[in-house]
VMD Tcl script that builds the backbone (N, CA, C; Angstrom):
set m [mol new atoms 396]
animate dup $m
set s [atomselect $m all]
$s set {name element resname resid chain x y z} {
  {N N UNK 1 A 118.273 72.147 143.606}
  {CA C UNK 1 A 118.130 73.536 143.252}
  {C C UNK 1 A 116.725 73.838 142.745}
  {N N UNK 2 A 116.205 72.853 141.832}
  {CA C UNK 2 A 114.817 72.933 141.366}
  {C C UNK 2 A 113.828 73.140 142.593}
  {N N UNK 3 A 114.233 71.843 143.177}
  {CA C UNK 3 A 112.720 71.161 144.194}
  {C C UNK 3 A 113.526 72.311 145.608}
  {N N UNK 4 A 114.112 72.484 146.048}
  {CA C UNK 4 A 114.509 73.444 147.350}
  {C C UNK 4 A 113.849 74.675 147.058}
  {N N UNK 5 A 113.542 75.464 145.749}
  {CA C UNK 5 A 113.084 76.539 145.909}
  {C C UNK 5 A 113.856 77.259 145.154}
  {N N UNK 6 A 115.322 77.408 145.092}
  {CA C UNK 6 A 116.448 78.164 144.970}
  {C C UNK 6 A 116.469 78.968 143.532}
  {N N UNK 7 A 115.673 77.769 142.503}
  {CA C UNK 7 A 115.825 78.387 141.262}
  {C C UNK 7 A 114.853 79.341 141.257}
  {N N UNK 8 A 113.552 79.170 141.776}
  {CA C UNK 8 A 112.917 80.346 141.653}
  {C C UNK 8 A 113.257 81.616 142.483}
  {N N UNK 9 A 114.242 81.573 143.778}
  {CA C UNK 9 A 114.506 82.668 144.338}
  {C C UNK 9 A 115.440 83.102 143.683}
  {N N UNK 10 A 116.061 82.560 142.644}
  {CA C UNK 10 A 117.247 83.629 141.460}
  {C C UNK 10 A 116.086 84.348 141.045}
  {N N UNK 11 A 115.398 83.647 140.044}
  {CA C UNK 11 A 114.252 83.954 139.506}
  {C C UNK 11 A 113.593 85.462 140.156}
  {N N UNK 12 A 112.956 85.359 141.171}
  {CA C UNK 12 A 112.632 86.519 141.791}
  {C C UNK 12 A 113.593 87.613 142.276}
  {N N UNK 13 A 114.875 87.595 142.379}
  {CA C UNK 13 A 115.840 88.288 142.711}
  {C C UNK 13 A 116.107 88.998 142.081}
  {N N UNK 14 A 115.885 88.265 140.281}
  {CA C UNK 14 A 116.103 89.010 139.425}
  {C C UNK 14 A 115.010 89.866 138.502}
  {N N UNK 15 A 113.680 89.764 139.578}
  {CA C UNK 15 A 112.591 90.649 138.915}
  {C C UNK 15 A 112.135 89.317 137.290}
  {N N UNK 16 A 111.931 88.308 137.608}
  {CA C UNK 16 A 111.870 87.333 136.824}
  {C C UNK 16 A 110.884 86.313 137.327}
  {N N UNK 17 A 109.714 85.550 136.151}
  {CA C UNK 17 A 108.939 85.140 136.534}
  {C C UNK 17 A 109.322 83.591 137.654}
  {N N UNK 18 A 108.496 83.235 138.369}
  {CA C UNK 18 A 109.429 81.741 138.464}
  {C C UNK 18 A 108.753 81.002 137.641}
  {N N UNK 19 A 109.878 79.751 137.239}
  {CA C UNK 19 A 110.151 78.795 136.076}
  {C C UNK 19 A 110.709 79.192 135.280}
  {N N UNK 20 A 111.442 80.270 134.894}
  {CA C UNK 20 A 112.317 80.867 133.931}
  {C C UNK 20 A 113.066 80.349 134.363}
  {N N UNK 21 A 113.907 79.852 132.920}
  {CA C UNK 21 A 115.342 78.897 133.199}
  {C C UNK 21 A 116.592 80.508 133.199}
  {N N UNK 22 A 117.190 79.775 133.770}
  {CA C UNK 22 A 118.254 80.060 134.147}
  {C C UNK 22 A 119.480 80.019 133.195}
  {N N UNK 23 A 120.667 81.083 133.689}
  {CA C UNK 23 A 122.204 80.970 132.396}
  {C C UNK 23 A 122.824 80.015 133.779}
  {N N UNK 24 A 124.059 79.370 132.848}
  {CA C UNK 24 A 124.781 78.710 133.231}
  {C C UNK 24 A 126.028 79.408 133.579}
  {N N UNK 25 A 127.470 79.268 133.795}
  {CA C UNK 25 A 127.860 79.770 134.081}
  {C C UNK 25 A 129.622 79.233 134.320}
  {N N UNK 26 A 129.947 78.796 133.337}
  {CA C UNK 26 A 131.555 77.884 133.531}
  {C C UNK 26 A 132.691 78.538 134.468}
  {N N UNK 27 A 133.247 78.710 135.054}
  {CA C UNK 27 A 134.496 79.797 135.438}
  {C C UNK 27 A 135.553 79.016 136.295}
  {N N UNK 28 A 136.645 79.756 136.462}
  {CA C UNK 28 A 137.608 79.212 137.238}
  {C C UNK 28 A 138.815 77.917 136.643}
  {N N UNK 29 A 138.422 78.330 135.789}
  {CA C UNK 29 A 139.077 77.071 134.898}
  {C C UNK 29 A 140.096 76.655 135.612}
  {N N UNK 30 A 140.587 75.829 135.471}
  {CA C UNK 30 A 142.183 74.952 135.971}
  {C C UNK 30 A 142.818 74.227 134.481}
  {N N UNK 31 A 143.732 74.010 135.203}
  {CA C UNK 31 A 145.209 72.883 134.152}
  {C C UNK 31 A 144.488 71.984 133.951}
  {N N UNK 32 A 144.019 71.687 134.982}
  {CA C UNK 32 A 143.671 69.508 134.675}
  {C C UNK 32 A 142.110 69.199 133.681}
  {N N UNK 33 A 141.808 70.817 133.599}
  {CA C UNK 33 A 140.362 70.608 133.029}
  {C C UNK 33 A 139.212 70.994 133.859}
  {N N UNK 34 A 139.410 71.362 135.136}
  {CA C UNK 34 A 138.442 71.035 135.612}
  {C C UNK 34 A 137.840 73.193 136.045}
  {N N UNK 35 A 137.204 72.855 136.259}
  {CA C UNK 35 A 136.066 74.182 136.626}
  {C C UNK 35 A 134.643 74.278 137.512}
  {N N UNK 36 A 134.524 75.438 137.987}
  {CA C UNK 36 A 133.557 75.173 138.686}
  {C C UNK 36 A 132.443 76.115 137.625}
  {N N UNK 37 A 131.229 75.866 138.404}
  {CA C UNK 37 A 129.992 76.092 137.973}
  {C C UNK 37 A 128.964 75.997 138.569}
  {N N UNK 38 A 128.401 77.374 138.118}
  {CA C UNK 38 A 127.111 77.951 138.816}
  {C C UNK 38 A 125.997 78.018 137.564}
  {N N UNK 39 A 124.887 78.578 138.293}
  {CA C UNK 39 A 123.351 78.731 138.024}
  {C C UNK 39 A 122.882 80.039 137.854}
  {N N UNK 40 A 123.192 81.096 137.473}
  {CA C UNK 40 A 122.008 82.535 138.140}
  {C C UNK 40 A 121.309 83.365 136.514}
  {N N UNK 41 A 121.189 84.529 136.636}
  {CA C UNK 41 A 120.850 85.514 135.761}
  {C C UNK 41 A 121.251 87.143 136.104}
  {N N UNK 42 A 121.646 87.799 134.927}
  {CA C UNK 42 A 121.907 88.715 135.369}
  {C C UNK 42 A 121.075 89.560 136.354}
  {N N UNK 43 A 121.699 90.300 137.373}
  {CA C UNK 43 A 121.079 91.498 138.028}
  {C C UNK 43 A 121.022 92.763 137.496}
  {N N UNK 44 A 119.501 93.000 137.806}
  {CA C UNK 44 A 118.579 94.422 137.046}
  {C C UNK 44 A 119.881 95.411 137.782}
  {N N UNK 45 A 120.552 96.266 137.122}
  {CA C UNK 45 A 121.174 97.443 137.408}
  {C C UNK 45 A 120.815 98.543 138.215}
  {N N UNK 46 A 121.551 98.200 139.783}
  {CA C UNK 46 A 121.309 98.977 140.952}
  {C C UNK 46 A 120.750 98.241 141.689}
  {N N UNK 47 A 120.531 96.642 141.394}
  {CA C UNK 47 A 120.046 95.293 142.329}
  {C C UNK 47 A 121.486 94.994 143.334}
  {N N UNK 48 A 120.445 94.478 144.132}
  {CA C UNK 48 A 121.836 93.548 145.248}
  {C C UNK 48 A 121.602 91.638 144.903}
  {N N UNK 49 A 121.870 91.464 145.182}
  {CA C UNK 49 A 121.940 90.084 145.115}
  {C C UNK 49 A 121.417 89.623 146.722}
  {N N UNK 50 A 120.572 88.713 147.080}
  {CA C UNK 50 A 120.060 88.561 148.284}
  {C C UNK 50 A 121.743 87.722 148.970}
  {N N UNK 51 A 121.829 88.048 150.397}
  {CA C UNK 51 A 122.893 87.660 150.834}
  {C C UNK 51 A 123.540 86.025 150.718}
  {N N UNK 52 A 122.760 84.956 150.410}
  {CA C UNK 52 A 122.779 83.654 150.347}
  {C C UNK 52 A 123.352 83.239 149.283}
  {N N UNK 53 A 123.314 84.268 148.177}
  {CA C UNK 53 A 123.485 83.894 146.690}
  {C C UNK 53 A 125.024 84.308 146.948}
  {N N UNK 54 A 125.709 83.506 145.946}
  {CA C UNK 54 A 127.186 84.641 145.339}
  {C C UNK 54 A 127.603 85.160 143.920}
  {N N UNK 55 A 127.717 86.119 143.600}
  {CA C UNK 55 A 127.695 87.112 142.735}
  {C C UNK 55 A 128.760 86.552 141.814}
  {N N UNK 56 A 128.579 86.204 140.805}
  {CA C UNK 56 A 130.076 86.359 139.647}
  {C C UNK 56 A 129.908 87.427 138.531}
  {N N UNK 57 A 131.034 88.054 138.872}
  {CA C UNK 57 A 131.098 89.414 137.767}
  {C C UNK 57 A 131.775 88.964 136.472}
  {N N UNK 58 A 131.152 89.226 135.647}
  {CA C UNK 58 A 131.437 88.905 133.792}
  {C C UNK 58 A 131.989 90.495 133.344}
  {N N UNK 59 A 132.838 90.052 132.970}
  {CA C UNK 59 A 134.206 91.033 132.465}
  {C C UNK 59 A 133.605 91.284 131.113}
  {N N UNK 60 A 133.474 92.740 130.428}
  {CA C UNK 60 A 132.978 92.540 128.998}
  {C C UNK 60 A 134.414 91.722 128.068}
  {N N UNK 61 A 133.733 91.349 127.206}
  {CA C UNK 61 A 134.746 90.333 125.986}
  {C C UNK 61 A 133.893 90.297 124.858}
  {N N UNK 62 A 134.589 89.778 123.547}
  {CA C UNK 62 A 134.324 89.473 122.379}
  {C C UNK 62 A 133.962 87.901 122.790}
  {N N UNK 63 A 132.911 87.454 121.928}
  {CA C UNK 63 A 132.273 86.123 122.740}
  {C C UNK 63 A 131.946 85.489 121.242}
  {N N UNK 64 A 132.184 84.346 120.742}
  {CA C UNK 64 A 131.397 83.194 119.956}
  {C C UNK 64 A 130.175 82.888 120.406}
  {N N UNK 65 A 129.066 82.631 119.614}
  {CA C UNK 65 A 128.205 82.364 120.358}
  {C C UNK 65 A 127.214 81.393 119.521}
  {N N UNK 66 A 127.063 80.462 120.338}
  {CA C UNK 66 A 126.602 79.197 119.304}
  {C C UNK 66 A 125.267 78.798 120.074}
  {N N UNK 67 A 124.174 78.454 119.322}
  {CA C UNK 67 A 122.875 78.395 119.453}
  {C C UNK 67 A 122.343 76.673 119.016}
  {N N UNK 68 A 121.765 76.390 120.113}
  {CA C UNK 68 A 120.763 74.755 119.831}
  {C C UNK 68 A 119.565 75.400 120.487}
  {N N UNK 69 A 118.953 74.352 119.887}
  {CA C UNK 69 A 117.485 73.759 119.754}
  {C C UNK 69 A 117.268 72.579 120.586}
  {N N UNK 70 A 116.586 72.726 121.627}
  {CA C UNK 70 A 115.593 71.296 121.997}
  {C C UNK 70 A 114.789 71.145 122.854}
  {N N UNK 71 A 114.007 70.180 122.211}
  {CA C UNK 71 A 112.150 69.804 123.162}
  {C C UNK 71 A 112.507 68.984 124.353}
  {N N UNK 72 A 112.574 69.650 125.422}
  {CA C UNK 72 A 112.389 68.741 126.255}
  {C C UNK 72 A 111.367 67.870 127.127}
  {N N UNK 73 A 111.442 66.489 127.147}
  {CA C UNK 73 A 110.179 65.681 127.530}
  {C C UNK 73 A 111.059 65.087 128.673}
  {N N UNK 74 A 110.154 63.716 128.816}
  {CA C UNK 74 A 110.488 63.155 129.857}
  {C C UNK 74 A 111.463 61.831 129.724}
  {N N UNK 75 A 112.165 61.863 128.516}
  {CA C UNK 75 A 113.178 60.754 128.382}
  {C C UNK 75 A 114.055 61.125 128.735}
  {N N UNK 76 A 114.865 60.211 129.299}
  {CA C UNK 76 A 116.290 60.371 130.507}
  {C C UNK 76 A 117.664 60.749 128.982}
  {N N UNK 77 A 117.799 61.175 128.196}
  {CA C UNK 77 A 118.444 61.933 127.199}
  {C C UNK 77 A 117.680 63.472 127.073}
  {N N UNK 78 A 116.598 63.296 126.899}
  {CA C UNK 78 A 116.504 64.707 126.921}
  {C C UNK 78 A 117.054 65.653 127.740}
  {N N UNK 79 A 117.867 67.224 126.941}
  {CA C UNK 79 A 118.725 68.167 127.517}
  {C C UNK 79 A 119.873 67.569 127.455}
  {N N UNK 80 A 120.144 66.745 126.759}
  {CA C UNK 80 A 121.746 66.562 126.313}
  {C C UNK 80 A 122.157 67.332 125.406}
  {N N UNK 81 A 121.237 67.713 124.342}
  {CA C UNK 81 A 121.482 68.502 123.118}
  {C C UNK 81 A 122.921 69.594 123.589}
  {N N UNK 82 A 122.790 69.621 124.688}
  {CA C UNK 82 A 124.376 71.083 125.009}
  {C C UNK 82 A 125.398 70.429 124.848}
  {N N UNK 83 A 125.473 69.354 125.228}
  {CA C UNK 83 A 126.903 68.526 124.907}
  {C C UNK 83 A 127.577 67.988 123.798}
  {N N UNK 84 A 126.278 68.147 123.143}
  {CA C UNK 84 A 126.919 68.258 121.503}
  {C C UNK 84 A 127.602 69.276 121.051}
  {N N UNK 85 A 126.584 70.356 121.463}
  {CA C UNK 85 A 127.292 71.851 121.277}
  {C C UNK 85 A 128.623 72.054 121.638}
  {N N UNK 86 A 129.098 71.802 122.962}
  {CA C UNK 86 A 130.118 71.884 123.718}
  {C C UNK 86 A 131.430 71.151 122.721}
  {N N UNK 87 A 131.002 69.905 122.114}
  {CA C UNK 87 A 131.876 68.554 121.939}
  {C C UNK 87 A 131.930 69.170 120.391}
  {N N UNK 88 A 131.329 69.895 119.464}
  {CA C UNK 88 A 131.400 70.578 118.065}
  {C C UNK 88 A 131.988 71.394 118.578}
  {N N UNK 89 A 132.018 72.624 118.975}
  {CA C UNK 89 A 132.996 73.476 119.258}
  {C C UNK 89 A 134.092 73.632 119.485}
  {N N UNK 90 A 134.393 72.643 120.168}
  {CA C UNK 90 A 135.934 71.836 120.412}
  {C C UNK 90 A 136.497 71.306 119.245}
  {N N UNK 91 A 135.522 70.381 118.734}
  {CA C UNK 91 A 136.243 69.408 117.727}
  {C C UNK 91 A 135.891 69.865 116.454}
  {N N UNK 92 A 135.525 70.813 116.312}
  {CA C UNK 92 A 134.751 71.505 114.899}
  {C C UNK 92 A 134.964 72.537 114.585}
  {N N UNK 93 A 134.500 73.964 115.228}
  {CA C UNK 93 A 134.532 74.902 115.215}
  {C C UNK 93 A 136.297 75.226 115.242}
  {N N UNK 94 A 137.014 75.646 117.212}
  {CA C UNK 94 A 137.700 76.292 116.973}
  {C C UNK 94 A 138.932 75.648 115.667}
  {N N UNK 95 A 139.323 74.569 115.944}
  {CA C UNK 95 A 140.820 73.563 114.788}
  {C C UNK 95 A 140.036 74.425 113.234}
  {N N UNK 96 A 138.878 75.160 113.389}
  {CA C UNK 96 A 138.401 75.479 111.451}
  {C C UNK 96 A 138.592 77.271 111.639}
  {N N UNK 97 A 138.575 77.786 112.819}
  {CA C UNK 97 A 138.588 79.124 112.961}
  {C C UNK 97 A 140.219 79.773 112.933}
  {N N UNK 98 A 139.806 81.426 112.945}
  {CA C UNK 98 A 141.307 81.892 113.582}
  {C C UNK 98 A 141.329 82.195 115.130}
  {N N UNK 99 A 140.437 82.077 115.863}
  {CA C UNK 99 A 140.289 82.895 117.238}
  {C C UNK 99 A 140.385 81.377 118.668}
  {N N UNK 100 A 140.983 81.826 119.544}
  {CA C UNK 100 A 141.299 81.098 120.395}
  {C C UNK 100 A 140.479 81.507 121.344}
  {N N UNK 101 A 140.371 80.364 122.821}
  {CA C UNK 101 A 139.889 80.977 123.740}
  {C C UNK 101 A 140.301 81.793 124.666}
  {N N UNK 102 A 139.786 82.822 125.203}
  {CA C UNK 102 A 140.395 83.768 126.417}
  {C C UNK 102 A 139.796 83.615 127.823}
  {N N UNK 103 A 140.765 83.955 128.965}
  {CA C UNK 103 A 140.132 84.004 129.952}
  {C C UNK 103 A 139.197 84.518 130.153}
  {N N UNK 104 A 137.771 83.889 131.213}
  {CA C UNK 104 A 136.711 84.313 131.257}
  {C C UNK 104 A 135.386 83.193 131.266}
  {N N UNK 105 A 134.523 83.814 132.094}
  {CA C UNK 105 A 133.663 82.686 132.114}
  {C C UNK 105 A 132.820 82.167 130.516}
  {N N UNK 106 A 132.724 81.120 130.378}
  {CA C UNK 106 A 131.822 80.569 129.599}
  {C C UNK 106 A 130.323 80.641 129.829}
  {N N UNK 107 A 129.231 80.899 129.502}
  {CA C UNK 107 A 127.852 81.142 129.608}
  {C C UNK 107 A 127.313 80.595 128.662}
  {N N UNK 108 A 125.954 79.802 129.506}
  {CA C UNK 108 A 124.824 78.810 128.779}
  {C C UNK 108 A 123.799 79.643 129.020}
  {N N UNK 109 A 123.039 80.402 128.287}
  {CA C UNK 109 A 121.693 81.308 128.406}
  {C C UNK 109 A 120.965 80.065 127.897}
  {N N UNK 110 A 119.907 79.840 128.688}
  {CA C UNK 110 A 118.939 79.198 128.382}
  {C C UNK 110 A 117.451 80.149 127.827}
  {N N UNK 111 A 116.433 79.470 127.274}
  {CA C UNK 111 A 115.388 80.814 126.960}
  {C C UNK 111 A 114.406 79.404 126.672}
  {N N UNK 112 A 112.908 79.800 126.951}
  {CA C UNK 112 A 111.743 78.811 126.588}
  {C C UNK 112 A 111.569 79.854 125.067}
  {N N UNK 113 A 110.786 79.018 124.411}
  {CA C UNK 113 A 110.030 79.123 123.208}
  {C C UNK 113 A 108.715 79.582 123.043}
  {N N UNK 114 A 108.499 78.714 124.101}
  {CA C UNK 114 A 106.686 78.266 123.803}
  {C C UNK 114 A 106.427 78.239 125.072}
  {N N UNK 115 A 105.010 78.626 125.610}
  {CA C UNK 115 A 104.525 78.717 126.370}
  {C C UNK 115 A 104.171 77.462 127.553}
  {N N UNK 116 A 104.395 76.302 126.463}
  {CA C UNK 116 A 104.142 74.843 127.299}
  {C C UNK 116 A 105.479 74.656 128.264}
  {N N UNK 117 A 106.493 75.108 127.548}
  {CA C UNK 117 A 107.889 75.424 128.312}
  {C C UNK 117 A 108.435 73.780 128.044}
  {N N UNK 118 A 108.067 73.782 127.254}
  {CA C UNK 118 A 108.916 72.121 126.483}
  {C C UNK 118 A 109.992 72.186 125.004}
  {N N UNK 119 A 109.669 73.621 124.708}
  {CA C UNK 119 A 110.999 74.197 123.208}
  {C C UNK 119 A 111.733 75.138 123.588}
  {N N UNK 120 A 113.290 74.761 123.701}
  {CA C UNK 120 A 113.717 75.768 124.267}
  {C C UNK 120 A 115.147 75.909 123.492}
  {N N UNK 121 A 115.750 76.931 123.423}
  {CA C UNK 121 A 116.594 77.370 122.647}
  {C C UNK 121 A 118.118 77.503 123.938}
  {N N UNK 122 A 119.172 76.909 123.430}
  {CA C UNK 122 A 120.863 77.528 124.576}
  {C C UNK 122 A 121.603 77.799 123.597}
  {N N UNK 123 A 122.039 79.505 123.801}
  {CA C UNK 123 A 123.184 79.812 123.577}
  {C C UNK 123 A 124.139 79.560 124.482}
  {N N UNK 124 A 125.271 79.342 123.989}
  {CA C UNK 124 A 126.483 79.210 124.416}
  {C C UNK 124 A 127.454 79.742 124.142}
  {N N UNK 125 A 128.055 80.844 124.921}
  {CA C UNK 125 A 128.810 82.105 124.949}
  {C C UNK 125 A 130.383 81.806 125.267}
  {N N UNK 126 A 131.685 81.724 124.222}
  {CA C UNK 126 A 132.991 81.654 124.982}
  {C C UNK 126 A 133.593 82.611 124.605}
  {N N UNK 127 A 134.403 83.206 125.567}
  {CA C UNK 127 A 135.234 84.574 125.334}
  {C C UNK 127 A 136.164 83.969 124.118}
  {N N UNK 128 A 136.473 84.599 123.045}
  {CA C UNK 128 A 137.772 84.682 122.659}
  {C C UNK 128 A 137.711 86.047 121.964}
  {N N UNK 129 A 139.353 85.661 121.467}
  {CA C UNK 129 A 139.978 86.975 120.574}
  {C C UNK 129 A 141.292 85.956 118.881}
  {N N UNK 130 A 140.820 86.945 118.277}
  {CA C UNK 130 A 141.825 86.661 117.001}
  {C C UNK 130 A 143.212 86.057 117.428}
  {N N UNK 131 A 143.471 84.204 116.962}
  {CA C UNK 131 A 144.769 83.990 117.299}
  {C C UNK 131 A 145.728 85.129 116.864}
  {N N UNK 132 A 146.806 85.238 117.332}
  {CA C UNK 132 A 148.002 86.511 116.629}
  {C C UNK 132 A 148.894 85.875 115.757}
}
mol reanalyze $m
mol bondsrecalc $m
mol representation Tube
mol addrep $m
């Protein structure tokens, strides 16, 4: 997706510089755990999406939204930092909250920091609502 080109033609699709990272995008959930997952950014309002791409529409929701930090270099760990996030949220967050999860995609917004494009900040967006 990097080296083919692809990330920068989101990038430009979406009136966006290329090398701007990209949101993530969880959906489709299943029983067994499993889900699929995409790559894009939102579209500027009254955009098409170029025909190659496929469109996932985000339903508005009440969303948690949990924020890391990290430098990425060239050690084969670096950009794990999300899986912590992911693995606290689960095992931390919701068992201490009142709100469960709801249907709906999950979203990783990625964002650079710094201009070297090595500090970069992911939120991580999950629908829920107040257990009842």
């Amino acid at each position: 997706m990097w080296k083919d080109g692809t990330h920068d033609r989101i990038n430009e699709a979406t009136g966006r510089s290329a090398g701007m990272l990209l949101y993530g995008y969880h959906f489709d959930f299943k029983e067994d755990g499993g889900r699929r997952y995409m790559m894009g950014f939102d579209l500027p309002v009254g955009s098409d999406a170029p025909p190659e791409f496929t469109v996932l529409h985000v339903p508005a929701r009440t969303y948690a939204v949990f924020e890391s930090r990290e430098t990425l270099t060239e050690d084969v760990d670096s950009g794990r930092e999300i899986q912590n996030v992911w693995r606290r949220i689960y095992s931390e967050w919701f068992p201490s909250t009142n709100f469960e999860q709801v249907e709906g995609p999950c979203i990783e917004k990625y964002y650079w920091v710094d201009d070297r494009q090595v500090e970069s900040i992911c939120e991580v967006w999950i629908p829920v609502k107040r257990k009842s």
